[in-house]
C-alpha positions as CSV (number, residue, x, y, z in Angstrom):
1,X,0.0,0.0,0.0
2,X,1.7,3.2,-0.6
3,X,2.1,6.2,0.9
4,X,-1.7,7.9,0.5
5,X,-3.4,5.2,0.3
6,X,-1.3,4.2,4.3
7,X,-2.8,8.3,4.8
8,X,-6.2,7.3,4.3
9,X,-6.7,9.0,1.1
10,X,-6.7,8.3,-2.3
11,X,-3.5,8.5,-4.7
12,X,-3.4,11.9,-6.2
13,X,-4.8,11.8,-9.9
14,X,-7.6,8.9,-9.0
15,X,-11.2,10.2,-8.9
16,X,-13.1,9.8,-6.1
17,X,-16.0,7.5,-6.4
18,X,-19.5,8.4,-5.2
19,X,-21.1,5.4,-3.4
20,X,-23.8,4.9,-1.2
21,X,-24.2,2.8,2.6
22,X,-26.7,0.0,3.3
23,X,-27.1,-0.4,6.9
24,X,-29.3,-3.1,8.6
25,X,-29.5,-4.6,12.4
26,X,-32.1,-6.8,13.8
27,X,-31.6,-8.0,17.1
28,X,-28.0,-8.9,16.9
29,X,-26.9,-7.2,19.7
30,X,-23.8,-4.3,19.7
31,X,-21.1,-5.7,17.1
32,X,-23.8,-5.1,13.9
33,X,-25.7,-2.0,15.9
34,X,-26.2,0.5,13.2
35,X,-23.3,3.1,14.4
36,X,-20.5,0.4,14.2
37,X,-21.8,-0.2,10.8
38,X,-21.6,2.9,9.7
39,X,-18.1,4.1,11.6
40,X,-16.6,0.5,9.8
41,X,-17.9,1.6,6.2
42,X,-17.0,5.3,6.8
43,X,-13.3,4.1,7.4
44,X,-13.0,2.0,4.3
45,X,-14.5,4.7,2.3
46,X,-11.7,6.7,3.5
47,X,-9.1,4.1,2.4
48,X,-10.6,3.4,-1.1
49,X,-11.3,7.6,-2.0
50,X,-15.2,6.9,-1.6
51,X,-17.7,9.6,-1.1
52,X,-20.6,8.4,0.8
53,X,-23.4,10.4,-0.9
54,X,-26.7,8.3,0.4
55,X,-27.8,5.7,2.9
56,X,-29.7,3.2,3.4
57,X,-31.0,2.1,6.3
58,X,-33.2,-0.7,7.9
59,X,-33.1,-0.6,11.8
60,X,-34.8,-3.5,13.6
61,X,-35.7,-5.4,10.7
62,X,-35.5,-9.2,10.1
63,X,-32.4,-10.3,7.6
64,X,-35.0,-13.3,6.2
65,X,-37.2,-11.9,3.4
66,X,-37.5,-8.1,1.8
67,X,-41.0,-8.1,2.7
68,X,-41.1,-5.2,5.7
69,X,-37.2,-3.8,4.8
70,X,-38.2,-0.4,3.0
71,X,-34.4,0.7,3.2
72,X,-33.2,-2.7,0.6
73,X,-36.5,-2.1,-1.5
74,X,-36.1,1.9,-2.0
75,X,-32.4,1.0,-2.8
76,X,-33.4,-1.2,-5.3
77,X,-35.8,0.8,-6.7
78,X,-33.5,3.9,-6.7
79,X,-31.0,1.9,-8.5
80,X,-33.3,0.3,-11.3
81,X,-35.3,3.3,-12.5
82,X,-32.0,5.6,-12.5
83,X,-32.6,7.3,-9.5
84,X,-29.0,7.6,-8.1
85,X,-26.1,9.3,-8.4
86,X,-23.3,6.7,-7.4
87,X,-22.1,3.4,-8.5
88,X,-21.1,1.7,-5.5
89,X,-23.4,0.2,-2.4
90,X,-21.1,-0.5,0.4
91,X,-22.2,-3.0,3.2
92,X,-20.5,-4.3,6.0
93,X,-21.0,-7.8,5.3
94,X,-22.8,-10.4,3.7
95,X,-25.0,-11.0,6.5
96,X,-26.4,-7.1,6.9
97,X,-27.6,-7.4,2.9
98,X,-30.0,-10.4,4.3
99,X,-30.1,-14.1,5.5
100,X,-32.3,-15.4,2.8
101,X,-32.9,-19.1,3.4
102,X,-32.4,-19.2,0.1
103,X,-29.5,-18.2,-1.0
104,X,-30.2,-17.3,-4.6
105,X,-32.6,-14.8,-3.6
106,X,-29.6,-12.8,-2.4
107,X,-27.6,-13.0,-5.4
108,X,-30.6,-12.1,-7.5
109,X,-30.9,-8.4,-5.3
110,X,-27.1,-8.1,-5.8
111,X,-27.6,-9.3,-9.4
112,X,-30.1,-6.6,-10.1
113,X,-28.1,-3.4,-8.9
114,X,-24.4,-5.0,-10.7
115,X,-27.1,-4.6,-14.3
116,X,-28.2,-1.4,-13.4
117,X,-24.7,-0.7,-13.3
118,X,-23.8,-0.6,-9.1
119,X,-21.6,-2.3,-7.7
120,X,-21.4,-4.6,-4.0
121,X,-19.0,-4.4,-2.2
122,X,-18.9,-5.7,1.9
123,X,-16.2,-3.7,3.6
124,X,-15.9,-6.4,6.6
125,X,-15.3,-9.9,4.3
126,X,-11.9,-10.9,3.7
127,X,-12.7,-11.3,0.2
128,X,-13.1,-8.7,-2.4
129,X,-16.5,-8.7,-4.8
130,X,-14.6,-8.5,-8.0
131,X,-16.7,-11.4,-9.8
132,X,-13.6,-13.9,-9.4
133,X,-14.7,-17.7,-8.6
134,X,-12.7,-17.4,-5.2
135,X,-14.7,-14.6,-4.6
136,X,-18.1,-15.7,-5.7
137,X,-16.9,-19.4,-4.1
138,X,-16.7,-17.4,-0.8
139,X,-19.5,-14.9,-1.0
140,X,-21.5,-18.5,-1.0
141,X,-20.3,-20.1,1.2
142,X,-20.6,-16.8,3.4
143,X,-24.3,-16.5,2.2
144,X,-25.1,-20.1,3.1
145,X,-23.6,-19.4,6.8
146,X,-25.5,-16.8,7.1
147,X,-28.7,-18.4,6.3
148,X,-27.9,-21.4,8.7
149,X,-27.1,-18.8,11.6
150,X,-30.7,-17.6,11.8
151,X,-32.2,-21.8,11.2
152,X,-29.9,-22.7,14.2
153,X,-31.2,-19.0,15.7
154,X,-34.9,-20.5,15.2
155,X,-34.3,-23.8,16.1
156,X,-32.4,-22.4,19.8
157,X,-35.1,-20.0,20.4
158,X,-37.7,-22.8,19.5
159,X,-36.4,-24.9,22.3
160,X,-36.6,-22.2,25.0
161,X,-39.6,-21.3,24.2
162,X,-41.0,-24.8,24.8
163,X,-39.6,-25.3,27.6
164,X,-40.7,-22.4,28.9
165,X,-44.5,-23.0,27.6
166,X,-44.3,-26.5,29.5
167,X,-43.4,-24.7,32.4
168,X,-47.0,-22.8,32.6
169,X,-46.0,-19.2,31.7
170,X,-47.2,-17.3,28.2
171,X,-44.8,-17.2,25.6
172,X,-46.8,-16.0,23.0
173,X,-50.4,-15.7,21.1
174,X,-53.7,-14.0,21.9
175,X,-54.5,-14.6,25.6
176,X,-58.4,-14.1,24.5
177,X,-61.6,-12.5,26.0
178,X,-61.6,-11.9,29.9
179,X,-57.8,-12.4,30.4
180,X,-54.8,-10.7,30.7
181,X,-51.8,-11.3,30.7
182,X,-49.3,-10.1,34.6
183,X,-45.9,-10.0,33.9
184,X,-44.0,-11.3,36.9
185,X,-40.3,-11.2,38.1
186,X,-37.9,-14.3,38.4
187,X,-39.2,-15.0,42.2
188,X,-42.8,-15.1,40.7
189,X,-43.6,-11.6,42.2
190,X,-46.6,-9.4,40.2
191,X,-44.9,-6.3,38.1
192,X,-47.3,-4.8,35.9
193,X,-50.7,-5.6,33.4
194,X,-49.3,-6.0,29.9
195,X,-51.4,-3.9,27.5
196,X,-52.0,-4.9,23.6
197,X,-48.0,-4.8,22.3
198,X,-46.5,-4.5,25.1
199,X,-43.8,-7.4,26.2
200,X,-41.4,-8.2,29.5
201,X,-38.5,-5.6,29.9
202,X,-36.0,-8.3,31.2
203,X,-35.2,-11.8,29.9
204,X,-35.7,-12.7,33.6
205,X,-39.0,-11.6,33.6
206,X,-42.0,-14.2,33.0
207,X,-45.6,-13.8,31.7
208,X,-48.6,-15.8,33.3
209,X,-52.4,-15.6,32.5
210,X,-54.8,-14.0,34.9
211,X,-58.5,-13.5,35.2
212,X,-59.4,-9.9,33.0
213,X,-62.1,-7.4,34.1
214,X,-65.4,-9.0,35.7
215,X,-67.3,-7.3,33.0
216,X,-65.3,-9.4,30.6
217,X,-65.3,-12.8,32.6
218,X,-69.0,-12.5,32.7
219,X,-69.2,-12.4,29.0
220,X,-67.0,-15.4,28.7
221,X,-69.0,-17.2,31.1
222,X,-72.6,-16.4,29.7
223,X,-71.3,-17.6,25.9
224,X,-70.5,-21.3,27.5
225,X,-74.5,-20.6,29.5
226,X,-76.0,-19.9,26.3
227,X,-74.3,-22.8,24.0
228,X,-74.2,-26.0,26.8
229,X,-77.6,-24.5,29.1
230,X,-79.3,-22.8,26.0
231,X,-77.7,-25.1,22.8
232,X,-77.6,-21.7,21.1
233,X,-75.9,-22.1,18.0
234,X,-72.6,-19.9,17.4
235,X,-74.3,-17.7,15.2
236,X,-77.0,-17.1,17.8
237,X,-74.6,-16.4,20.4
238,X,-73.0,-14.1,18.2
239,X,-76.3,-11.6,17.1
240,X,-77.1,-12.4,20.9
241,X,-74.1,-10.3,22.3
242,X,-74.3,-8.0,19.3
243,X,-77.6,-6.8,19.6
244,X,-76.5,-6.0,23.3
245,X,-73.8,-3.7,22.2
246,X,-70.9,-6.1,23.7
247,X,-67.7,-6.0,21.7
248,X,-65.3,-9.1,21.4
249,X,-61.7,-8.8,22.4
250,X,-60.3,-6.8,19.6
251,X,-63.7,-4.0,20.0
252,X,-65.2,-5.5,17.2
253,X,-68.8,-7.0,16.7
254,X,-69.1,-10.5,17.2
255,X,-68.9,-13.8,14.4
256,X,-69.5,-17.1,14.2
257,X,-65.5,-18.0,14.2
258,X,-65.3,-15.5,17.7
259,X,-67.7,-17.3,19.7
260,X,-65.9,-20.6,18.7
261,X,-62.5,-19.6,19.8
262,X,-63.6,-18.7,22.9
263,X,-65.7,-21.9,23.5
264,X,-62.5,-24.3,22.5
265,X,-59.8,-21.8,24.3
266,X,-58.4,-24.0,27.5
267,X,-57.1,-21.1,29.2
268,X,-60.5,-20.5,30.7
269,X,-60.0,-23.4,32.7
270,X,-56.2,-22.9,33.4
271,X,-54.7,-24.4,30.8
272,X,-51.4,-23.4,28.8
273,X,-51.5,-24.7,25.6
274,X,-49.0,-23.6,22.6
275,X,-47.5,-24.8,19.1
276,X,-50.6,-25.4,17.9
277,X,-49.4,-23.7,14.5
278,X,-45.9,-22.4,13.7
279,X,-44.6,-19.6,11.9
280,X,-40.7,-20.6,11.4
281,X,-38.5,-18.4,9.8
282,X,-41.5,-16.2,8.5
283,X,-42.5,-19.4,6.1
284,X,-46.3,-19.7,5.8
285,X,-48.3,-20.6,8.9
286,X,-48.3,-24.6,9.6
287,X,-51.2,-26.3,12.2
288,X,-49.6,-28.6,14.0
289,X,-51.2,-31.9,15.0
290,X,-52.2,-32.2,18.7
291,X,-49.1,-34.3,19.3
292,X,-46.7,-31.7,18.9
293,X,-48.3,-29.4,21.2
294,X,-47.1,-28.3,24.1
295,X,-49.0,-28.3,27.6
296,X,-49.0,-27.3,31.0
297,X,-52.7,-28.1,32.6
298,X,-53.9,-26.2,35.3
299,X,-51.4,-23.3,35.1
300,X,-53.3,-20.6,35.3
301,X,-56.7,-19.5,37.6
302,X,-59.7,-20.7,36.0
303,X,-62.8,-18.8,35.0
304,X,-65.0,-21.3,33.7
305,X,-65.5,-24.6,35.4
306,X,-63.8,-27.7,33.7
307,X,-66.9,-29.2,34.1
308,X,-68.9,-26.6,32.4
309,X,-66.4,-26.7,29.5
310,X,-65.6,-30.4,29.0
311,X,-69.6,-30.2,28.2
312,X,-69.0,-27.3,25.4
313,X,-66.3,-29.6,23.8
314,X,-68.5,-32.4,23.5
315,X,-71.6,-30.4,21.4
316,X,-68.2,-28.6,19.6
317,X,-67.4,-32.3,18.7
318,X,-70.9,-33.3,17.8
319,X,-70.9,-30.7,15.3
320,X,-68.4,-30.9,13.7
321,X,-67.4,-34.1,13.0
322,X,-64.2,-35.1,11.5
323,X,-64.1,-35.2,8.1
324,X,-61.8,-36.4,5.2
325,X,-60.4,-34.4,2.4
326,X,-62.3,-35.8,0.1
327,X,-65.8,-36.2,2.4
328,X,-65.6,-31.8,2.8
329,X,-64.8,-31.3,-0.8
330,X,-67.5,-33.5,-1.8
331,X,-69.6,-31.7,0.8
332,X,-69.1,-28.5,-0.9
333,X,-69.8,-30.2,-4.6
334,X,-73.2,-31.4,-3.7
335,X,-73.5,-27.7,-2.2
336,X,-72.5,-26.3,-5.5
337,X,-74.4,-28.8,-7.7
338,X,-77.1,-27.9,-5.8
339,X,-77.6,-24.0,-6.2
340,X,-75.3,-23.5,-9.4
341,X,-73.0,-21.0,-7.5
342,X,-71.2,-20.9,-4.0
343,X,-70.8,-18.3,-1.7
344,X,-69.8,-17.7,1.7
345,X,-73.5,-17.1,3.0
346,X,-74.6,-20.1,1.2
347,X,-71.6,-22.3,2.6
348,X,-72.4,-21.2,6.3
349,X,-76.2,-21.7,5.9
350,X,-75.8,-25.4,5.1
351,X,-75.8,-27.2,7.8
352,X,-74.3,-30.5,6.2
353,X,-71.2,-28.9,4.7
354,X,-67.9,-27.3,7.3
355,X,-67.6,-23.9,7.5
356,X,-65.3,-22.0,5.4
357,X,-63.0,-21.7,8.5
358,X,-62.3,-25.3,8.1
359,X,-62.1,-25.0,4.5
360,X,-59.3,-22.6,4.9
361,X,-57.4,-24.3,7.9
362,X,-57.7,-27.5,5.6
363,X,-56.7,-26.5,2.4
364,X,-55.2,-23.2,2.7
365,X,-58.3,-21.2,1.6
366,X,-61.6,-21.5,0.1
367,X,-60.7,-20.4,-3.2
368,X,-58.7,-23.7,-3.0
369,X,-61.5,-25.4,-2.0
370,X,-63.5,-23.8,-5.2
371,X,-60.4,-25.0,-7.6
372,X,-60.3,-28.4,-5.9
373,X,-63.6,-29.5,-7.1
374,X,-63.6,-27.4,-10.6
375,X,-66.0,-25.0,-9.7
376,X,-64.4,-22.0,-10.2
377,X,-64.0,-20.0,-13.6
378,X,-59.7,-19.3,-14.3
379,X,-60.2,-15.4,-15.0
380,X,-62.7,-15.2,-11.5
381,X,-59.7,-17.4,-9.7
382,X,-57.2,-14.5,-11.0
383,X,-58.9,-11.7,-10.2
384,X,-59.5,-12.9,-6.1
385,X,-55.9,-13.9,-6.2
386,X,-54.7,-10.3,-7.5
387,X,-57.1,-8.7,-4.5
388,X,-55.7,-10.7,-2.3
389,X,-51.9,-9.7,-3.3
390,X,-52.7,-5.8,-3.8
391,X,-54.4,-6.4,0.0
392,X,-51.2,-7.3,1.6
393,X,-49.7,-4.6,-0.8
394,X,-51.6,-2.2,0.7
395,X,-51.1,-3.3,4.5
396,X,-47.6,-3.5,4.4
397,X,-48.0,0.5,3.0
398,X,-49.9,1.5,5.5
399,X,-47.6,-0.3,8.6
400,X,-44.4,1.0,6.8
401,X,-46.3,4.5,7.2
402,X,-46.7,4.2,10.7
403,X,-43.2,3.2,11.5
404,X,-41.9,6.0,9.6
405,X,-44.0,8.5,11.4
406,X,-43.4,7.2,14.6
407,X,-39.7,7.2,13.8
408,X,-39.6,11.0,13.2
409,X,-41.5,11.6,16.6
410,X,-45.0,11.6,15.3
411,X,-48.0,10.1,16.6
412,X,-50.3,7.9,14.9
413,X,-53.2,5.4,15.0
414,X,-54.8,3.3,13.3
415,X,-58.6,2.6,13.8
416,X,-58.7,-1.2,12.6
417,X,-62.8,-0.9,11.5
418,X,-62.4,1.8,9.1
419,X,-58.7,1.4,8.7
420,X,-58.3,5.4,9.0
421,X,-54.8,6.6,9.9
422,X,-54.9,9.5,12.1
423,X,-51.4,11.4,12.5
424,X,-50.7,13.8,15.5
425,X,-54.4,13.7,16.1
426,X,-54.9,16.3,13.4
427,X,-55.9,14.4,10.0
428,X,-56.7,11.7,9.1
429,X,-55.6,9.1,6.0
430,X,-57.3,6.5,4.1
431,X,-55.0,3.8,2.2
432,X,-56.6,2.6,-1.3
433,X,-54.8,0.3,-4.1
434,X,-55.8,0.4,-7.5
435,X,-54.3,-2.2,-9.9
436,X,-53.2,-0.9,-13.7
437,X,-55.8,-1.8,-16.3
438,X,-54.2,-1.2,-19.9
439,X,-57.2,-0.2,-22.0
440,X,-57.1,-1.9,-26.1
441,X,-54.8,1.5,-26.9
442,X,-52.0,0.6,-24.8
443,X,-53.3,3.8,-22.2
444,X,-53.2,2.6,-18.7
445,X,-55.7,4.0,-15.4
446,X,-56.7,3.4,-12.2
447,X,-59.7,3.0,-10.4
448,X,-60.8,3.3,-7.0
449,X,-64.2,3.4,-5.0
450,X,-62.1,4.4,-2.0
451,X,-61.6,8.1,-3.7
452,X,-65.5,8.8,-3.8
453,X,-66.2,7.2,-0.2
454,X,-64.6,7.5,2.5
455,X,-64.2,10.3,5.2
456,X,-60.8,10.9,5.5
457,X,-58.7,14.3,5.1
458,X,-56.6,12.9,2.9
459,X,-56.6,10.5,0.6
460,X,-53.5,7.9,-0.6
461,X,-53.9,6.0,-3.6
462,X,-51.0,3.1,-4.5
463,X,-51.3,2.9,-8.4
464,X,-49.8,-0.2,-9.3
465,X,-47.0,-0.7,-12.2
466,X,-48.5,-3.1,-15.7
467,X,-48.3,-6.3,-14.4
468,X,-49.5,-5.2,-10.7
469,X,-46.7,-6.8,-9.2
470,X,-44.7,-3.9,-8.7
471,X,-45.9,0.1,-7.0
472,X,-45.6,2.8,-9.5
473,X,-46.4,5.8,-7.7
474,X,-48.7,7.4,-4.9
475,X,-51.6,9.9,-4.9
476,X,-51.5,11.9,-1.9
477,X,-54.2,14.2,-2.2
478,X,-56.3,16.1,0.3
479,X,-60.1,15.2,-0.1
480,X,-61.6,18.3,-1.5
481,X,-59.7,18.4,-4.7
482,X,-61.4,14.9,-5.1
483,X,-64.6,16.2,-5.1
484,X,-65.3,16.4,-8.8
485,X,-63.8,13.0,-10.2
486,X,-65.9,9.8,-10.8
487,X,-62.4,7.8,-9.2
488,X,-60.7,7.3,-12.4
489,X,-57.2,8.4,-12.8
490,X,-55.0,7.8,-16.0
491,X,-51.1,8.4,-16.7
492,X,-52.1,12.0,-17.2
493,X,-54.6,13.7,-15.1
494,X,-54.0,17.5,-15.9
495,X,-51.7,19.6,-13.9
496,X,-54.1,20.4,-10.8
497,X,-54.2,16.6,-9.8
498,X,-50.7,15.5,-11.1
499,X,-48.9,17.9,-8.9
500,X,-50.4,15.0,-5.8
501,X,-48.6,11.8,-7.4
502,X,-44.9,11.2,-6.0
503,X,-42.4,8.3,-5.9
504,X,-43.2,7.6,-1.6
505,X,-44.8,8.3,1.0
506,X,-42.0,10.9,2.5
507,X,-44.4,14.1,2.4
508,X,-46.8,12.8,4.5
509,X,-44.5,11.5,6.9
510,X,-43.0,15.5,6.8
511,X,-46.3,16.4,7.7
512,X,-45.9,14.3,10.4
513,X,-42.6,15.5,11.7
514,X,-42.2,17.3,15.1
515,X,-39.4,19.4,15.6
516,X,-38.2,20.4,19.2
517,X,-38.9,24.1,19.9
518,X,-36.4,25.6,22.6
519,X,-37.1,27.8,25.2
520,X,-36.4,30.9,24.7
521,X,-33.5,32.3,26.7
């Protein structure tokens, strides 16, 4: 190394190169916190001459998918629509740029900013990213270690958390209507009611279930009156405690699939009762057969006699018998042969035929269900799926909204009936997708129902690239200067309304944005 390069800076005559950071820590303690990323990458910039122009940054978020990491997406958006002004992305190591469990999906990220023309390169590896096979050879290898730290991650914090759960305390899940859950010290002594989102403070601390308010325990305890006393149906039950103005345990009104989680939840009579579906390494959600549950019996204080709900399980049992595959599916083909069409309504007024609740837990929805027995027309089958895509689109919008807002000292809320966002207690924001429909002239538009409807301040539509698999831009508009359009928006809208589509969400969260005031001296 000579002489400037030993200085820290770069011969003389050799330009400096602009590059960007990409910074990322989940909850791998101080050696990846976000400042010792950033203080490593700032001294190898100074070695190699780079200017560090932009950053990218994902605090607290999981190395496993891209899903919920808005700092690796924006970066690859930047990048791909010719957005930045440097050619180099520098990381700290393979590990910050992701664990993907699989591996490829890692290269394909980097792959995608090396053919927009950026470059990789992790300042931390002992390898440089020059396309060589050593280097590729070791960038794999490092890729696939990093992958198999977070399965033996999973698979550790797995085992705790069973051995935990057979011990009687909480570890996890809903606790359900009438309970709460008491966080409690390591000698077993009370600390404080946990709230909705809130956890322990210290990995000493464990969480047990108590009885909730007596308002609420009397609610639990009249639904097992009405369905074992009063052989109420569900349903019954459900318009029963509706038409009485009492709210289930997220506020909301009352369904069939409610009152049935509460009448087959054990904790009422003191039971803990966990992995009875899994979630590993954010992989799609797996019920577990009774076996591999794990249980502690009479942990917690009862509120409904064992007695009383041994009798519930039976009349649960009764009516719904255990069924094959093929026994519901031909259940729901005698349904459909029957009145030409199925439906949700027509599904839960049959009597003979499972709910679509156990249609979905069975074979992963009931548009499966529909396909399985060849009732269901391709282009209908399309169209639910695309909803069903732009709707987790659209949710993941509206929590990355919140954690932005939140994380420039706002406040916000969101009310989970109506779904409005309101920000600092000021406005309010309603969240719409639109997919692109191309019309026979190669013109696309948008369409929303959301724009004429609802209440809000202001309104956010996410208009969705060709294709509707990726977000092309956003119209933030306040409500009034909606007032005169039937919903429809095209490519070009006239001046008044384009001047409300951008490439993010940043101007609302500046709306958001409190700035400390001083006193004045």
């Amino acid at each position: 190394m000579d002489k400037f390069a030993e200085a820290g800076k770069p011969p003389q005559g050799r330009r400096r190169v602009r590059a960007a950071q990409y910074l990322r820590m989940s909850t791998d303690g101080q050696t990846y916190s976000i400042q010792n990323q950033r203080d490593a990458i700032r001294s190898y910039a100074d070695v190699m001459g780079y200017d560090i122009v932009a950053t990218y940054e994902d605090p607290g978020r999981s190395g496993l998918h891209i899903e919920g990491r808005p700092g690796l997406k924006k970066l690859l958006f930047d990048v791909e629509h010719g957005l930045v002004d440097f050619e180099t992305v520098v990381i700290y190591d393979v590990s910050r740029w992701g664990r993907f469990q699989n591996i490829d999906e890692s290269a394909s990220y980097e792959y995608r900013c090396q053919m927009a023309g950026v470059r990789i390169e992790f300042c931390a590896e002992q390898f440089g990213n020059d396309g060589t096979v050593g280097s590729d050879v070791l960038k794999a290898i490092k890729r696939s270690m990093a992958a198999e730290y977070s399965r033996s991650l999973s698979q550790k914090v797995f085992m705790g958390q069973v051995r935990v759960a057979g011990m009687g305390f909480h570890v996890g899940g809903l606790q359900g209507l009438g309970l709460r859950r008491l966080m409690i010290d390591q000698f077993g002594r009370p600390k404080v009611i946990l709230a909705r989102n809130e956890h322990k403070s210290l990995q000493s601390d464990r969480v047990i279930i108590v009885p909730g308010p007596p308002e609420e325990v009397a609610t639990v305890r009249l639904i097992f009156r009405l369905f074992v006393g009063s052989r109420k149906t569900e349903t019954e039950i459900a318009r029963y405690l509706n038409d009485r103005g009492v709210a289930n345990d997220f506020g909301r009104p009352w369904k069939c699939g409610s009152v049935r989680r509460v009448l087959t939840n054990e904790k009422y009579i003191g039971n803990n009762v966990w992995n009875r579906r899994c979630t590993k390494l954010k992989s799609k959600v797996v019920y577990n057969p009774p076996d591999q549950w794990v249980r502690a019996d009479n942990a917690f204080e009862p509120i409904v006699s064992r007695r009383l709900f041994e009798k519930a399980q039976q009349i649960v049992k009764s009516l719904y018998l255990r069924m094959s595959d093929d026994e519901m599916l031909a259940a729901l083909r005698n349904l459909h042969n029957r009145h030409g069409k199925l439906s949700h309504a027509i599904i839960k007024a049959a009597p003979e035929c499972p709910s679509g609740w156990r249609y979905r837990s069975r074979f992963g929805s009931v548009l499966d269900a529909y396909r399985l027995i060849g009732c269901l027309p391709p282009r209908q089958g399309h169209f639910i799926d695309l909803k069903k895509r732009l709707e987790v689109i659209r949710y993941r919008v509206m929590e990355d909204l919140q954690d932005a807002i939140k994380k420039v000292g706002g406040h916000v809320s969101c009310d989970p009936d109506t779904e409005l966002i309101r920000i600092n207690d000021e406005f309010t924001v309603v969240i719409a997708i639109a997919r692109c429909r191309v019309s026979h002239n190669a013109y696309p538009r948008w369409s929303s129902k959301a724009a004429r409807e609802t209440a809000a301040d202001i309104f956010v539509l996410i208009r969705m690239h060709p294709g509707d698999l990726a977000i092309r831009d956003y119209l933030i508009a306040p409500m009034h200067e909606l007032a005169e359009i039937s919903g429809n928006f095209h490519a070009n809208n006239g001046m008044k309304l384009d001047a409300f589509l951008f490439q993010s969400l940043d101007p609302l969260v500046a709306l958001a944005e409190r700035a400390f005031v001083g006193s004045a001296t």
